[in-house]
N, C-alpha and C positions, 0 to 999 in steps of 0.2 A: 504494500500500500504506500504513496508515495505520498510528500508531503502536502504537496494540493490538496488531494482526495481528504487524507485526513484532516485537514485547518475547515476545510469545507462542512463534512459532519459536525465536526466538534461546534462550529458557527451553529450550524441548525439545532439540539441538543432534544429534537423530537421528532415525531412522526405523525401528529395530531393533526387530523387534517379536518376536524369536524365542524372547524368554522368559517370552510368554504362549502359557498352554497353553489353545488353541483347533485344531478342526478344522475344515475348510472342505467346500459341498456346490457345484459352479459347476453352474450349467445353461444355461450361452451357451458353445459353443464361438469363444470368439473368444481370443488372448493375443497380445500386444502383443511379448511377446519373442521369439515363434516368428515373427511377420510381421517384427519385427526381424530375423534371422538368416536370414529368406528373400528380404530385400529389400537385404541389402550382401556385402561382398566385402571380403580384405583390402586394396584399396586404399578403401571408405570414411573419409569424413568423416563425423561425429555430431555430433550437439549434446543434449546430454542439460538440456532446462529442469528446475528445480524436486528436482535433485539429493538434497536434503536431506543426512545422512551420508556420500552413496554407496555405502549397502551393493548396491543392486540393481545399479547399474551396474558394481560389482567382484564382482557373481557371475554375472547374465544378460545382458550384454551382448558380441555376438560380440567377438573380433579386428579388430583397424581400423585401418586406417592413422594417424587418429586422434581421439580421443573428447573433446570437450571439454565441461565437466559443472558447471552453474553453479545457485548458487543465493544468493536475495537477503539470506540470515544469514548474517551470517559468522561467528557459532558453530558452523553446518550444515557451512562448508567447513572450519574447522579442524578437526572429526571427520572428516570427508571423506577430508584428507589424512593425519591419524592411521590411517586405515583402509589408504590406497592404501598405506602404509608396510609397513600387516602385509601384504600383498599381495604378490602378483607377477605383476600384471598391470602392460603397457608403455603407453603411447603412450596414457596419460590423464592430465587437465589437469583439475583443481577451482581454481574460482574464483569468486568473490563477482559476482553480478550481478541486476538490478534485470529481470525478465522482461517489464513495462511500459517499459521504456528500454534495449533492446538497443542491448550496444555491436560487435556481432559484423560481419563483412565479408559484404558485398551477395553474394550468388552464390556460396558459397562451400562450402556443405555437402551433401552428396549426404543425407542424413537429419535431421529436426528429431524428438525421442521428446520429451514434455510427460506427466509423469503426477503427479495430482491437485494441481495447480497453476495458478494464474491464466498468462493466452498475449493476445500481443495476435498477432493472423494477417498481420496485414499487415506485422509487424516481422518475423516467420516466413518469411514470403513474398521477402521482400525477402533476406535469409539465403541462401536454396535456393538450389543451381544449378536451372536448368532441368531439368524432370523429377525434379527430388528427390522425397521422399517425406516427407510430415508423417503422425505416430501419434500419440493423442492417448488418455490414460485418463483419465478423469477420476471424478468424487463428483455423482451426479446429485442435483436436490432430494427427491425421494421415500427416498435414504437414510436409514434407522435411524426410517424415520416415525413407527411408532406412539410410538417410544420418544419423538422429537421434539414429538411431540402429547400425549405426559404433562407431558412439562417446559414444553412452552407456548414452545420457542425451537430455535433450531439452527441448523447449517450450510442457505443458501439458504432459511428454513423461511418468509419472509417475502416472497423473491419473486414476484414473478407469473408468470415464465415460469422453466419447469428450463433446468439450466445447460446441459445438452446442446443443448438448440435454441438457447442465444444462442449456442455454440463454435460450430455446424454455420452458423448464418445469416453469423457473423461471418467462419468460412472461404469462403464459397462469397463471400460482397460481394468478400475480398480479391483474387477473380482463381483461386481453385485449380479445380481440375476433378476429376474420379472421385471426390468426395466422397464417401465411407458412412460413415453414424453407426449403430451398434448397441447396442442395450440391453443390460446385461449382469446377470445374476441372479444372488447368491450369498445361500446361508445359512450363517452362521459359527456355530457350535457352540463356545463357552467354558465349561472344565470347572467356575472357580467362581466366585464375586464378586470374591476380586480382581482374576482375569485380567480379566474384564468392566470392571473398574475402571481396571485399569491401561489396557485402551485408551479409555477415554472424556477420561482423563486426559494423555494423549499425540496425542490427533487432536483437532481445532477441531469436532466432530460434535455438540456440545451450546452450540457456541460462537457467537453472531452479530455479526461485530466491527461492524456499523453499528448496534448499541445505543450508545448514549450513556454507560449509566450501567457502571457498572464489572460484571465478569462476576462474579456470585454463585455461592461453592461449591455442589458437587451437592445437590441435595436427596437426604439420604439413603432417607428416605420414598416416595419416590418411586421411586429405583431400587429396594428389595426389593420395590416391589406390580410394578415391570416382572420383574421376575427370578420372584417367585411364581408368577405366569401365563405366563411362558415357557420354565418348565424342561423339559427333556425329560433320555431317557435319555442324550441323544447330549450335552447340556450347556444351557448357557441360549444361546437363540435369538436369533441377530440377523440381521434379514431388510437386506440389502446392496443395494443399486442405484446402477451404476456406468456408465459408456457407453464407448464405443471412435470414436473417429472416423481416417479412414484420407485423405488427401485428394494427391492430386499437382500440384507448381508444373506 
């Protein structure tokens, strides 16, 4: 993780996104929190990578024997536990960790959940008891494209292969088995420029940390000819492309 990427999170210190007013339209029946709560029990173990706040893990995440829920800002986890405070959820652990440098116990977790976060599979892999279960959500490259192909930059907008296929090849090298990877479709509907704002402003979606030169503000010009052309009744239009990968140690 390089120092951009990390000054960037640590700036942001959450993932609350509750107070933009946007609607959502999904058209992949697939959720990562439903095959979560169909796939443990309260004697589970979890390992939640890529934490950030913890708000999702202190509101969708079943009962567990116990969750531990890491992420490599430790601005992310001081909200985290700010959060777990107003809570009364039990048997959860926020703590600071580098997702390329797992320090976590071989065999140990009956569930790995990873969403929209760098993973290395093999560090995963080694984690699981046998037959555990690895979910993975992730931000594929075709995310926010058109909008990505106004500004000429963005999340993966430079790679040559989407992220989905390097997580799927890179899980299936480490050893896992009943791999599926599934495309995921959503259109977000935001009611107006700020909300549109406020998330562009809060996620790495317009961001490419292996530029060199320093990240230049929005071009504003740019966003109202995106927003002109894609208003609709329902709000201004963002077309979403995410992936689901499901795999067992």
């Amino acid at each position: 993780m390089d120092n951009k990427e990390y000054d960037f999170y640590n700036e942001i210190k959450n993932w609350d996104f509750s107070d933009i007013n946007r609607t959502e339209e999904n058209f992949t029946n697939w959720d990562m929190y439903e095959i979560l709560r169909n796939n443990s029990n309260s004697e589970s173990k979890i390992l939640d990578l890529g934490t950030g706040g913890g708000e999702k893990v202190l509101k969708y995440f079943p009962e567990a024997k116990e969750i531990i829920a890491t992420d490599f800002s430790e601005e992310m986890i001081k909200t985290a536990n700010e959060n777990l405070k107003k809570s009364n959820r039990k048997n959860i652990t926020f703590r600071q960790m580098d997702n390329l440098n797992m320090d976590t116990p071989s065999n140990y977790f009956d569930i790995v959940v990873a969403r929209h976060t760098c993973t290395d599979a093999k560090q995963i892999y080694n984690t699981l008891k046998p037959g555990g279960m690895l979910i993975i959500r992730g931000v594929d490259k075709l995310d926010c494209w058109e909008l990505k192909r106004l500004f000429g930059k963005g999340q993966a907008y430079m790679d040559p292969k989407p992220i989905s296929l390097i997580d799927y090849e890179n899980i299936l090298d480490a050893g896992f088995k009943d791999v599926e990877l599934v495309p995921i479709h959503i259109r977000e509907y935001y009611k107006t420029k700020n909300d549109l704002l406020a998330l562009l402003l809060k996620t790495p979606i317009l961001c490419n940390f292996s530029e060199t030169e320093e990240n230049e503000q929005l071009n504003m010009n740019i966003l109202d000819e995106y927003i002109k052309t894609h208003s609709y009744e329902k709000g201004i239009l963002l077309i979403r492309r995410y992936y689901g990968i499901t795999a067992r140690k």
